[in-house]
N, C-alpha and C positions, 0 to 999 in steps of 0.2 A: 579436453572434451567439453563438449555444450549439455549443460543441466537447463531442463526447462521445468522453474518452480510455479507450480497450478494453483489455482486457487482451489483450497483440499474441503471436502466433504465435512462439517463441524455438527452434523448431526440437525435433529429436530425441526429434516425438511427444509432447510435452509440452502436454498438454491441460486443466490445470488449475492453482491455483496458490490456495494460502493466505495471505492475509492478515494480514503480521507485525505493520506499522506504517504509519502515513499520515505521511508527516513534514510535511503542510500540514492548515489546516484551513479551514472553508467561511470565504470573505472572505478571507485572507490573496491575494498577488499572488505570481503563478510567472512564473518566465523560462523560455525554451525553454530545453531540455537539461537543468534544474534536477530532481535526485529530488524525486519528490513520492510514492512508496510504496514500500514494500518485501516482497516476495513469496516466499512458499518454495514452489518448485516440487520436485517428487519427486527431485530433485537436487542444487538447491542454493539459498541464499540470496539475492535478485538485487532490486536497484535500480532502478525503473524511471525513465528520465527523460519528463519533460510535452514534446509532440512540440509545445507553442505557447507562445505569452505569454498571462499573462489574469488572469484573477483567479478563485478557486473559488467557483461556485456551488453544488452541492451534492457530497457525497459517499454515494454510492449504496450501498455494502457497508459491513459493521461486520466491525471489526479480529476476527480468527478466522475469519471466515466465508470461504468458499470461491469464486472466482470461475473459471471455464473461460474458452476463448479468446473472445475476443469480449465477454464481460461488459463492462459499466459500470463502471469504478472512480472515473473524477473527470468530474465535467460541470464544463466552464471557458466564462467569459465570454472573449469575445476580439475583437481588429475584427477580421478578416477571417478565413476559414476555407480554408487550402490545398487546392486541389486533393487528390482521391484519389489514393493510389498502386497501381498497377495488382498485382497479386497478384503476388510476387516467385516466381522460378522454382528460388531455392537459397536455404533455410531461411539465415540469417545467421550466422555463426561469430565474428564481429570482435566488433559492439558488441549491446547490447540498446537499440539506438533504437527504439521499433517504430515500425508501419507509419501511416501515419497513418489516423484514423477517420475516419469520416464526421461529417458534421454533422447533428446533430439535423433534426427537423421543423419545430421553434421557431423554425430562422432562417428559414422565412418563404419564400411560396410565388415570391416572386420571387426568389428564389436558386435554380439546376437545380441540382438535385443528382446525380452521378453513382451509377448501381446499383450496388449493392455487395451481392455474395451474403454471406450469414451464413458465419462460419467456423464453426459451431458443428458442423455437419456434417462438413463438409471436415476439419476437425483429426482426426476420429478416426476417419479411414479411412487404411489401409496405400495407399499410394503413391508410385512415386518424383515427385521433381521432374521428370523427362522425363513420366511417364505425363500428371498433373496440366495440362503445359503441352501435350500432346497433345490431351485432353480440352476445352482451352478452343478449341484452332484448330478443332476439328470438332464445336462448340456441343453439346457432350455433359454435360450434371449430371452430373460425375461422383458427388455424394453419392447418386442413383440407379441405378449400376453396382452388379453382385454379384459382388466380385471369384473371381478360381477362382485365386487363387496360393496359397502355406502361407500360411496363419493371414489367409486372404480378401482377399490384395493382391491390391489392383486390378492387371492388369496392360497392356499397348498393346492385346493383342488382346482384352481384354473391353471397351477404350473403344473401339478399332473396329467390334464385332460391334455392340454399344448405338449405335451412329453408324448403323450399313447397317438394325436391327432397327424392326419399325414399334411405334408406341406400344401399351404391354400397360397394362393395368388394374393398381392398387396393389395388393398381394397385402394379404390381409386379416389381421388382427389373429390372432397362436394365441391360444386357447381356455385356458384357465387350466388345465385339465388337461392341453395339450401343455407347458405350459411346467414343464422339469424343477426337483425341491426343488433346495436350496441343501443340502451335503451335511451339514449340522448341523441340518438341517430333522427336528424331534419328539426332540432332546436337552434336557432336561430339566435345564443345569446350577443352578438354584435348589432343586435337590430336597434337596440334602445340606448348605446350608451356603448363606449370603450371598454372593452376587457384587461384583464391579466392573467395569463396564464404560467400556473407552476404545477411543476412534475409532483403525482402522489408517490412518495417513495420511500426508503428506507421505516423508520419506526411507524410513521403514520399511515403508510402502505400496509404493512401488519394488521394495523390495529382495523382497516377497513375488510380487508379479507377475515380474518378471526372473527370479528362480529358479522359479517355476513353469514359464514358457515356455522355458528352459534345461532342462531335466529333461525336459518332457514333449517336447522337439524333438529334445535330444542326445542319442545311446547313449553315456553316463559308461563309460570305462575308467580306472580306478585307479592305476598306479604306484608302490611303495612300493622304497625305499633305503636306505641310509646314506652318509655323507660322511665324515673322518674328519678335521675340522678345527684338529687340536693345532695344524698350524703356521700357520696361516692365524690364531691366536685370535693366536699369537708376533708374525706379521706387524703387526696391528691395534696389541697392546701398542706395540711397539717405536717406530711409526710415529704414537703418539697425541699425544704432545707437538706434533709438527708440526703436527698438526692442529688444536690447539688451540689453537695459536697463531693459525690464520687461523680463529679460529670457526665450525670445523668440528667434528662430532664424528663421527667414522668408527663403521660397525656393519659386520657380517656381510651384513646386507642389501643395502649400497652392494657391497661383492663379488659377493654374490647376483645381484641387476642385472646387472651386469657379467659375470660368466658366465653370463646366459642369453642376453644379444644375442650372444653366443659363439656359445652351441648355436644360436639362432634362423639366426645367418649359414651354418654347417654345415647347417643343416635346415631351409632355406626355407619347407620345406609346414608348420611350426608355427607360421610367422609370415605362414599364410594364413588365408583365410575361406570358409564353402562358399555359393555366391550359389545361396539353394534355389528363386530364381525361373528362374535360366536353367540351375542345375546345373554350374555354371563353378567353378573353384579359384580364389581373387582371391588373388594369392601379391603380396603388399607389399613395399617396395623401399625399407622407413623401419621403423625400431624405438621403439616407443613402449609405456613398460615401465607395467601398472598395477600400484599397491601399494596392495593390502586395508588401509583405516585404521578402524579403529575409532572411535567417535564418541558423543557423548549422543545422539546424534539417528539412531544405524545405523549400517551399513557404507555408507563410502563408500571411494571408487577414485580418486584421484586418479592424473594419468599424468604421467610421465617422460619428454619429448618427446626423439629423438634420442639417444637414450642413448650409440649407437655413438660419436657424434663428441665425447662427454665423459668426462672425467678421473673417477678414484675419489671424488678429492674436491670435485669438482662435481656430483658424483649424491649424495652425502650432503648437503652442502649442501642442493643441491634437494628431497631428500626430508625434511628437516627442514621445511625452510618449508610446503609441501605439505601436511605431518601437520597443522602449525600453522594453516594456512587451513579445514583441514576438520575439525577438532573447534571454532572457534570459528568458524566456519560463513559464514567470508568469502571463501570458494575460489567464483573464477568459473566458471561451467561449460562455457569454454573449456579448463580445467583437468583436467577429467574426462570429456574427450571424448575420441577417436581413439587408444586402445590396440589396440594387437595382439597382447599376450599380458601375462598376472597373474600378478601374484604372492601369497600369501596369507600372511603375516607369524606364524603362531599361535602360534611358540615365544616371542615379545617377552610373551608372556599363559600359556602353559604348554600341555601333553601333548605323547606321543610317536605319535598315530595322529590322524590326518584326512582323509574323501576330499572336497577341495574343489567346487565348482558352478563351472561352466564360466561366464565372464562371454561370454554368446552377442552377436556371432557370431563369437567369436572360436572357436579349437579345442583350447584348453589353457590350465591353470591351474598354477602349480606353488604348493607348501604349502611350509614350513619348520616344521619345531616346535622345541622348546626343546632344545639341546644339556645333554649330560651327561655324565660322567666317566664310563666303562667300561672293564673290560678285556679285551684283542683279544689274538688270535695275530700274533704281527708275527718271521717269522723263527723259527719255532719256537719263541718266546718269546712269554711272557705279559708282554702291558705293559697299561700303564693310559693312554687316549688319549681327549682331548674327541671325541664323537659325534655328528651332529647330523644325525636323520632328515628324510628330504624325501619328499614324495611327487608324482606330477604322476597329474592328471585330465585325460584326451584326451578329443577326438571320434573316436569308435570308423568313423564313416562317413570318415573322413577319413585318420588317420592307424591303421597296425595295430600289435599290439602290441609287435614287435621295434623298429619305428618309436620310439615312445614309450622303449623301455629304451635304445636308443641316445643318444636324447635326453638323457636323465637321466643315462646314464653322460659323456657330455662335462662336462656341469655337475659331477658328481662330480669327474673327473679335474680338473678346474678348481680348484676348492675345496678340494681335498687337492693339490694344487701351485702354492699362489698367482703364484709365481715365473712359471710357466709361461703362468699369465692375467694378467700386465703385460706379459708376450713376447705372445701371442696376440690381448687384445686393445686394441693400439695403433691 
């Protein structure tokens, strides 16, 4: 029988996926579980394995090209072809097995095959898992719903209404003149000089959609500080041998971490979310710190699970490895999921002024820029003391501005009394 393996649904809206490597090729034999391609979705790099035994018959995409959910990637010989699995009701977070496909045509009209709606639709509509599973108990297409939530989630009461409404005609095609330019539409950049042109895609394709939809969703408020780090750089020094004795290397940043699930614990509503379907605070009761990594391939965010219930030098640890999975781009994307509040690293690269992009839906980002020697009033006296500006970017619907300076001033008070945040936070 002919198995045709899809590219499976991995969750988190993730609706397409390029094509790195085929680590099998046509005639070679796959065992279940065994990779046989390797895919970079707008996040991360990912392995898929063959959901059967068989042998490859054809390979349908060439390596580069682009495949969305549901696509062709391996047609495999196989004896027998497993039952369908019924459309899972919570996107997967553990493994990337996927779902199993259907069988071909080819196996033959004496084989029933069970129906299997196309996910090609389905993938790229907003909807929760509850809505989705609502939709199938009251035989409603939901890729035929028009949702009315922000940014056209589907929501219960537009798959109930489409459930009671009687059948309406397909609205018709706009008209080439309702449909609006692309805002570079009659720019002219060959006019001055030779171009190059490269596709935005994979990570750095993310990274332009996510901060668009942040920006044009968030009202950005600003935050700008200082910290006054002399003894804290003392602290690091003194304490560096020890560390590197357990192959650790301690940063500012692992402090960093560490006094913000501080502030986050003092100011719960920063280690919320605004749910703009039901207009609720979804205030989290776990800390899970993102740290902005720079990358050939874009920004990426890997997250710091539990930060509270770890040591100084178990979050530098962690965040070394972390950097290391996501610049050579083997960071699973269980990795880069479930943050509740960023951090943005910019002084590790240089300046002293930046107003971060809120990683939505979260409702605050904080920045670091690069510490420097200056000198301060301290006691009516002029001394010379390491500096290190921070700045935090709110949700202005969320949190107000006194909100936000209070914020920042704990993390302050933190970071100019290290002492204080190894008392604080135990």
């Amino acid at each position: 029988m002919r198995f045709v393996f899809r590219l499976p649904d991995v969750g988190e809206g993730i609706v397409q996926a390029e094509i790195i490597e085929y680590l099998v090729k046509v005639g070679d034999t796959v065992r279940e579980d065994q990779p046989v391609v390797r895919v970079e979705t707008d996040k991360a790099v990912v392995e898929l394995p063959s959901p059967v035994t068989g042998r490859v018959l054809e390979i349908p995409l060439e390596v580069g090209g682009t495949a969305r959910v549901g696509d062709a990637l391996l047609i495999i010989e196989t004896e027998s072809v497993p039952s369908v699995e019924r459309p899972r009701e919570e996107p997967s977070t553990e493994r990337f097995r996927p779902p199993l496909s259907e069988a071909s045509p080819a196996a033959g009209p004496d084989k029933e095959q069970t129906p299997v709606s196309s996910p090609h639709a389905a993938s790229r509509l907003l909807a929760t898992p509850h809505t989705r599973k609502l939709a199938r108990e009251l035989g409603v297409d939901i890729t035929k719903v028009t949702g009315t939530g922000p940014h056209a989630r589907i929501t219960d009461d537009d798959v109930k209404n489409a459930a009671a409404a009687p059948p309406v005609p397909a609205p018709k095609a706009p008209s080439a003149a309702a449909i609006q330019a692309p805002a570079t539409a009659g720019f002219d950049f060959e006019k001055y000089g030779p171009t190059r042109r490269v596709p935005l895609k994979g990570v750095r394709k993310r990274i332009a959609e996510v901060m668009a939809r942040s920006v044009s969703t968030i009202p950005h408020v600003t935050h700008f500080d200082e910290a006054d780090v002399t003894d804290l750089f003392h602290v690091i020094e003194k304490q560096k041998a020890l560390a590197e004795s357990r192959n650790v290397k301690v940063t500012v940043l692992s402090f960093l971490v560490k006094a913000s699930v501080a502030a986050l614990q003092a100011f719960p509503i920063v280690n919320s979310s605004l749910d703009e379907e039901t207009g609720e605070l979804v205030f989290k009761e776990y800390y899970n710190i993102g740290i902005a990594a720079d990358t050939e391939a874009g920004l990426m965010v890997p997250v710091v699970k539990d930060v509270d219930k770890k040591t100084i030098l178990q979050i530098a640890s962690e965040l070394e490895e972390l950097s290391r999975k996501a610049r050579d781009r083997s960071i699973d994307l269980e990795d880069i999921r479930g943050g509740t509040f960023s951090i943005s690293n910019v002084g590790s690269v240089g300046g002293k002024y930046a107003t971060p992009i809120i990683l939505h839906p979260q409702v605050a980002i904080l920045c670091s820029l690069r510490a420097f020697r200056k000198p301060i009033v301290r006691n009516e006296q002029i001394v010379i003391r390491t500096i290190m500006p921070l700045t935090l970017s709110f949700d202005h619907r969320v949190l107000d501005g006194a909100e936000g300076a209070r914020f920042m001033n704990h993390i302050v008070e933190l970071l100019e009394d290290p002492f204080r945040m190894l008392v604080e936070t135990v």
